[in-house]
C-alpha positions as CSV (number, residue, x, y, z in Angstrom):
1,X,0.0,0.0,0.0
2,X,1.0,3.4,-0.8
3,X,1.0,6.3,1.5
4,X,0.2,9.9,0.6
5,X,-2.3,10.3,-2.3
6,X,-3.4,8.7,-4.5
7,X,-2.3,8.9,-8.1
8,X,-4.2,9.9,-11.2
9,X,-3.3,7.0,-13.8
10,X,-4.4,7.3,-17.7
11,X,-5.0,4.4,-19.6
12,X,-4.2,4.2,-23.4
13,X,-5.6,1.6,-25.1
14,X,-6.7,0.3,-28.9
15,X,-9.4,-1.1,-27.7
16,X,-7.9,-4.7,-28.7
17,X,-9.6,-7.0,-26.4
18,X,-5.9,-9.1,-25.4
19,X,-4.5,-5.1,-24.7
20,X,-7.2,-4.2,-22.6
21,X,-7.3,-7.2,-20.7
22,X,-3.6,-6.1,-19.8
23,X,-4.3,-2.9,-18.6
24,X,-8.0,-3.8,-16.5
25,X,-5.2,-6.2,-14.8
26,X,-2.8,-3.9,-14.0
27,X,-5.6,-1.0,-13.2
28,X,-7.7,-3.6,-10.8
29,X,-4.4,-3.8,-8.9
30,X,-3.0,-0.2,-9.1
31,X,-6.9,1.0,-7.6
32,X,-6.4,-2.2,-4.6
33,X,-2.9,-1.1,-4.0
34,X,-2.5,2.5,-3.7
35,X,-6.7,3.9,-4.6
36,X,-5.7,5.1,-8.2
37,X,-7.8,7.0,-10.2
38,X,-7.7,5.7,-13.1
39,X,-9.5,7.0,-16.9
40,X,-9.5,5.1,-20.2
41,X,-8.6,6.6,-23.6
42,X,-8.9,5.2,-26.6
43,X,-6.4,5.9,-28.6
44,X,-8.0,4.9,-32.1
45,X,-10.3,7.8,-31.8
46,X,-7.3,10.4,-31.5
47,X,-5.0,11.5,-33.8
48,X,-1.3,12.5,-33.2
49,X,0.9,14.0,-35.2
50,X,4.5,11.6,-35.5
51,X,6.4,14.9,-34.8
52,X,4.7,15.3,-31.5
53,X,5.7,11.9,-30.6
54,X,9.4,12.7,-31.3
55,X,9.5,15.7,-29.7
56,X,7.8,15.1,-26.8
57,X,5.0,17.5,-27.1
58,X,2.1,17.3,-25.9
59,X,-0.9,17.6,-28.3
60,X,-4.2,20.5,-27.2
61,X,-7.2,17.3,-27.4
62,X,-10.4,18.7,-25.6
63,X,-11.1,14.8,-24.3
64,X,-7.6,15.0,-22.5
65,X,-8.2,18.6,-21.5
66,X,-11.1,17.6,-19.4
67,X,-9.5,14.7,-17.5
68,X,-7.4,15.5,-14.6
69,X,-3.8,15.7,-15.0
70,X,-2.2,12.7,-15.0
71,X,0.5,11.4,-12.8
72,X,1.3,8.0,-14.4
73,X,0.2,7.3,-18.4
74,X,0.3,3.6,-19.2
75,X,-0.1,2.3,-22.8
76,X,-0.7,-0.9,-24.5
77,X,-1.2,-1.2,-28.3
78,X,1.1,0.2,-30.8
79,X,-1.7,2.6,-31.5
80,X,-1.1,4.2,-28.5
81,X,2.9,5.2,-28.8
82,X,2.2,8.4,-30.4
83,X,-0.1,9.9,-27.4
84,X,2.4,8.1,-25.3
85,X,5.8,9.4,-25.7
86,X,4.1,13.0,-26.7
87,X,3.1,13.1,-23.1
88,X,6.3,11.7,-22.2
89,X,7.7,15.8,-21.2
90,X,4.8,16.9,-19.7
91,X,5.5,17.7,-15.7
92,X,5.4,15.5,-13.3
93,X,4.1,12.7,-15.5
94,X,5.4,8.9,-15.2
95,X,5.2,7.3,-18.7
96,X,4.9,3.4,-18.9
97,X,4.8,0.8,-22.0
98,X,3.3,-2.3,-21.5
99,X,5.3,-3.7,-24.4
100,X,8.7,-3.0,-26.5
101,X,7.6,0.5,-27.7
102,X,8.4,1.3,-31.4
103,X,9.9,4.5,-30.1
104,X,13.4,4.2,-28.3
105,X,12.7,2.9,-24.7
106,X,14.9,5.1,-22.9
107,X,12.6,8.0,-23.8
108,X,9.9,6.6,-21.6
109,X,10.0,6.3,-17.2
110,X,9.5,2.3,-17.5
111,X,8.1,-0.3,-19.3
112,X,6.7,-3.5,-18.6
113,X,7.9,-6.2,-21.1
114,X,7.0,-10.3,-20.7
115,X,10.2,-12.1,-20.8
116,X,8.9,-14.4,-23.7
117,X,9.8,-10.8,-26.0
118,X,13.6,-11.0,-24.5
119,X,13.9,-7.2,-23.1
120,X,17.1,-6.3,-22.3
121,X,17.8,-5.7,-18.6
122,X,17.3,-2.4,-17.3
123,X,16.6,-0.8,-14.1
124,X,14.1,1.0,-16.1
125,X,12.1,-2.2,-16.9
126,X,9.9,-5.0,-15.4
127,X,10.3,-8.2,-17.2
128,X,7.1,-10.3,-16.3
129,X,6.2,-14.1,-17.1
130,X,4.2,-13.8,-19.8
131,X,1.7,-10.7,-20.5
132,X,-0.5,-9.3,-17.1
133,X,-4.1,-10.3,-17.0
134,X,-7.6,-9.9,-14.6
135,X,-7.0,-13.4,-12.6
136,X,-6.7,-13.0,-8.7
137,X,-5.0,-16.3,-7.4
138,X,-7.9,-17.9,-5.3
139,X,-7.6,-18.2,-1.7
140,X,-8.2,-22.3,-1.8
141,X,-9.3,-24.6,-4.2
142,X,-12.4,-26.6,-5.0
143,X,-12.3,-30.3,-3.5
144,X,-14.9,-30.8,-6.2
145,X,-13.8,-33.6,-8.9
146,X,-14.0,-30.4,-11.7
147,X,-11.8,-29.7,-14.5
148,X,-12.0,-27.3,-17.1
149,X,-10.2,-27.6,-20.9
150,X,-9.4,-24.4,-22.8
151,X,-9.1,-25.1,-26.4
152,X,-7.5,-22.6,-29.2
153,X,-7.4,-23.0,-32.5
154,X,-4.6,-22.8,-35.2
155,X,-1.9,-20.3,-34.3
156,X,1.5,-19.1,-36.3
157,X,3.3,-20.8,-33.3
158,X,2.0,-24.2,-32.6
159,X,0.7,-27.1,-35.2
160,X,-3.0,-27.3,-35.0
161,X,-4.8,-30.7,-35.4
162,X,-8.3,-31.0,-34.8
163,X,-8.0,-35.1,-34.9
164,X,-5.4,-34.9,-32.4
165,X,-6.5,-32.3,-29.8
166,X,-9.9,-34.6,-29.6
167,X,-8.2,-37.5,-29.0
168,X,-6.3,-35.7,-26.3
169,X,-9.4,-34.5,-24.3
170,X,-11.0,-38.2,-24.4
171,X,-7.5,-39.1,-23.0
172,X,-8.0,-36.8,-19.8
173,X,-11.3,-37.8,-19.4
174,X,-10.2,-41.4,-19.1
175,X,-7.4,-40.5,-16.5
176,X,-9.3,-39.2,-14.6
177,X,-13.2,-40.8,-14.0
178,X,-15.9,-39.7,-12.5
179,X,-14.9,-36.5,-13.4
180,X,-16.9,-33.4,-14.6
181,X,-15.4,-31.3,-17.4
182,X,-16.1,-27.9,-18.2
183,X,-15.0,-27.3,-21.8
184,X,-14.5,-23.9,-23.8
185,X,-13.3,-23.0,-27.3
186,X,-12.0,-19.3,-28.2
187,X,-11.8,-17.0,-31.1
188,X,-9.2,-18.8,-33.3
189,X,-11.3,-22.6,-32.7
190,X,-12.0,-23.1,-36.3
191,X,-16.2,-23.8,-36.7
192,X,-15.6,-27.6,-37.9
193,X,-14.2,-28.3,-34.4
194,X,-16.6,-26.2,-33.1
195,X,-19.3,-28.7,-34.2
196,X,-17.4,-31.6,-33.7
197,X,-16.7,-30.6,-29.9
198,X,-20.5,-30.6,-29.7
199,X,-21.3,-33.8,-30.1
200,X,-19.0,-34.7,-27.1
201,X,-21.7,-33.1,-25.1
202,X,-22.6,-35.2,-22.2
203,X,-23.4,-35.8,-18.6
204,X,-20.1,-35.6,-17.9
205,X,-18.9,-32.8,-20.5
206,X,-20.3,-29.7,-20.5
207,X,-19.3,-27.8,-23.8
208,X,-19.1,-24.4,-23.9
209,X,-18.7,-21.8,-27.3
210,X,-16.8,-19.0,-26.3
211,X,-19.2,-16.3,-27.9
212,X,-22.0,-17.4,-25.5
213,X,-20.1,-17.1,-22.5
214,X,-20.0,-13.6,-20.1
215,X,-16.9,-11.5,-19.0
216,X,-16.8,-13.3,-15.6
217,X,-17.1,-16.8,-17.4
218,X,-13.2,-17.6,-17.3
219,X,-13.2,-16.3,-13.9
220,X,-15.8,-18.4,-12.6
221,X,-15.1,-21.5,-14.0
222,X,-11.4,-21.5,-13.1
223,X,-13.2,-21.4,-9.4
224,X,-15.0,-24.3,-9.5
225,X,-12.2,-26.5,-11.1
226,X,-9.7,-28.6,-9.2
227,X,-7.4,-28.6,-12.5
228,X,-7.0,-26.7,-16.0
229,X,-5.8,-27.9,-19.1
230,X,-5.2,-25.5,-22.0
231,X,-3.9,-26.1,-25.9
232,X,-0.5,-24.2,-25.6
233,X,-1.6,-21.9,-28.8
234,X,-3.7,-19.8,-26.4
235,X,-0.9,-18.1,-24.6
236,X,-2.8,-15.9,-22.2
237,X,-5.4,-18.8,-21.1
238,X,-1.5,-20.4,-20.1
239,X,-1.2,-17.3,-18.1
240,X,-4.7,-16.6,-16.8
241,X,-4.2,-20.4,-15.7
242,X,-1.0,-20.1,-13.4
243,X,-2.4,-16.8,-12.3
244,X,-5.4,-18.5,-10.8
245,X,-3.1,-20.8,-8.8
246,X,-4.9,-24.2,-10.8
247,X,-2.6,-26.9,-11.7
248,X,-2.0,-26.4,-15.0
249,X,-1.4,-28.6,-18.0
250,X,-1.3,-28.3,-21.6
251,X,-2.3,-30.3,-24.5
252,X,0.8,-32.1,-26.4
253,X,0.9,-29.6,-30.1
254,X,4.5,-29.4,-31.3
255,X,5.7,-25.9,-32.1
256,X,5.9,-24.6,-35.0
257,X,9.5,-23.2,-34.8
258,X,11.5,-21.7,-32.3
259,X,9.5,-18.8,-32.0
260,X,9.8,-16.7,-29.1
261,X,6.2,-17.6,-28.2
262,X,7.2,-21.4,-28.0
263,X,10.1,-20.4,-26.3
264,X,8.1,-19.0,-23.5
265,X,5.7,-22.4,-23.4
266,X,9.1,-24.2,-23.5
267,X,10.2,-22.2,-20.3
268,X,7.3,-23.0,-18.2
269,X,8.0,-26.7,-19.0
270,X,11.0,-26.2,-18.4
271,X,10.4,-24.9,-15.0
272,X,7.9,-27.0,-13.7
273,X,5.3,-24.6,-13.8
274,X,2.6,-26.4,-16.4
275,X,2.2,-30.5,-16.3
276,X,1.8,-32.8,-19.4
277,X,-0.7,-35.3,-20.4
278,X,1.6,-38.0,-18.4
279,X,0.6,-36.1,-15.3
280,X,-3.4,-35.9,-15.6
281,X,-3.9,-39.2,-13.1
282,X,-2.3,-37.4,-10.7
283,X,-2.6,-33.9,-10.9
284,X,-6.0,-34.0,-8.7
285,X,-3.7,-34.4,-5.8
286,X,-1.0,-32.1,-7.0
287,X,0.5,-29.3,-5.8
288,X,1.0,-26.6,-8.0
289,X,3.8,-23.8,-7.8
290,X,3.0,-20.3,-6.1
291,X,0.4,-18.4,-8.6
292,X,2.1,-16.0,-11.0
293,X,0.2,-12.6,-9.9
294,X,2.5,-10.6,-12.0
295,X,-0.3,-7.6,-12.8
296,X,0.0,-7.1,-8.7
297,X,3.8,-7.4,-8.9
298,X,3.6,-4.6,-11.6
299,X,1.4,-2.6,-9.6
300,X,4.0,-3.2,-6.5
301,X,7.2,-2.0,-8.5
302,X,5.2,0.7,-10.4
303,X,3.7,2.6,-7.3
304,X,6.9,2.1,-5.4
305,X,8.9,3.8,-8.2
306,X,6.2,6.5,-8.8
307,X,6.5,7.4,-4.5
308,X,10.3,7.2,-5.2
309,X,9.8,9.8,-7.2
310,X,7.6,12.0,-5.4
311,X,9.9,11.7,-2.8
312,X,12.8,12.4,-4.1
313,X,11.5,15.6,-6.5
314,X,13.2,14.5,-9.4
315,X,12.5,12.9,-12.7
316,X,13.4,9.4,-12.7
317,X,16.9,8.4,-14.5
């Protein structure tokens, strides 16, 4: 917790549903934390000029002239770099980036960069696993014999099979019986497995499509589920996962390449954090690692940079 007042945050955002996921994440925290204030703008309704960017001038917008003045601007999108680093002069104003920026970083306070993009280290920089999201580990979970699949959908990263992913959830139903399974596909779930995943619809599967599910779906679910397993194409399920503190496992779909997206999968294997289809009999019983609650980390290390600086009267280095 913060002491003193409380700071006057602006959001930029595209209005891209995986970047304003980010920043709700981050804002839910920053508002628990230290009582921020915190106003959206949507930066695909503003225009600024590329010379106001690289100057660091501020453009006259009557929407931003009506907000309060700001003392920490956050931005996620690449929309949102021009309004970003043209506020980045204004007084007493704390710029963040919740990604590499396509302006040079060092122009900016900090920036917030999952480790999957390979940031270079910086005392100016937060390097978080994977990107932040609106998950709050939960304080214990369900005894209830629950599980809940996440399925994606082809990807640039991972080899999609539709004959193999099915034959993958009837092999975690069969480790683990007596079970109830709570299923969801997303966006990228092409409509052929769609219809296919609907005739698995039973009294022990419950099927869900994505588009008739609410905003506090995911949430909700993940609560009443001993375990999740996710295809590893959906990166930020992965996340939203391990956030909730849910054992974790992921379906078996070779990458791709070495992209730095399967390298990030690769490192949570790698660490222990996600289990593998050799795992499902057991993971009822599991314990999994410590949740990764990086939006509140974020929220820590930004506030207690942005007191730092109140504190000390000067513009950070």
């Amino acid at each position: 917790m913060i002491t003193g007042r409380a700071p006057i945050v602006w959001l930029l955002h595209d209005d891209k549903p995986g970047h304003n996921t980010q920043l709700r994440g981050l804002a839910h925290r920053l508002k628990a934390l230290g009582n921020a204030q915190c106003h959206w703008i949507d930066c695909g309704n503003l225009s600024v000029p590329f010379w106001r960017a690289l100057f660091g001038v501020a453009p006259v917008i009557d929407a931003l002239s009506a907000l309060p003045s700001p003392d920490i601007v956050i931005a996620a999108g690449s929309q949102t770099h021009r309004l970003l680093f043209a506020l980045r002069r204004r007084k007493q104003v704390m710029t963040t980036v919740l990604m590499r920026p396509s302006l040079p970083l060092n122009w900016l306070d900090t920036a917030i960069i999952p480790e999957h993009d390979t940031p270079a280290s910086s005392d100016r920089t937060l390097i978080t696993k994977g990107v932040l999201n609106t998950i709050a580990p939960m304080a214990k979970l369900t005894a209830r014999h629950n599980g809940l699949m996440l399925i994606g959908g082809p990807s640039k990263h991972f080899e999609w099979d539709d004959d193999q992913v099915l034959a993958q959830i009837d092999q975690l139903r069969k480790a683990l019986p007596g079970w109830h399974w709570s299923l969801s596909s997303s966006r990228r779930t092409p409509q052929a497995m769609l219809s296919r995943l609907a005739l698995l619809d039973d009294p022990t599967l419950t099927v869900k499509d994505h588009r008739n599910t609410h905003a506090s779906w995911l949430s909700q679910a993940l609560a009443d589920s001993r375990c999740v397993w996710i295809t590893p194409d959906s990166v930020s399920m992965v996340y939203e996962g391990l956030t909730s503190g849910l054992p974790t496992g992921l379906f078996d779909i070779p990458p791709k390449s070495d992209s730095r997206v399967a390298r990030g999968i690769a490192q949570l294997q790698a660490d222990q954090r996600v289990y593998s289809l050799s795992d499902a009999g057991s993971i009822a019983t599991a314990t999994p690692p410590a949740p990764l609650w990086e939006a509140d980390r974020a929220a820590h290390w930004l506030l207690d940079r942005w007191q730092g600086r109140q504190k000390a009267g000067a513009p950070l280095p």
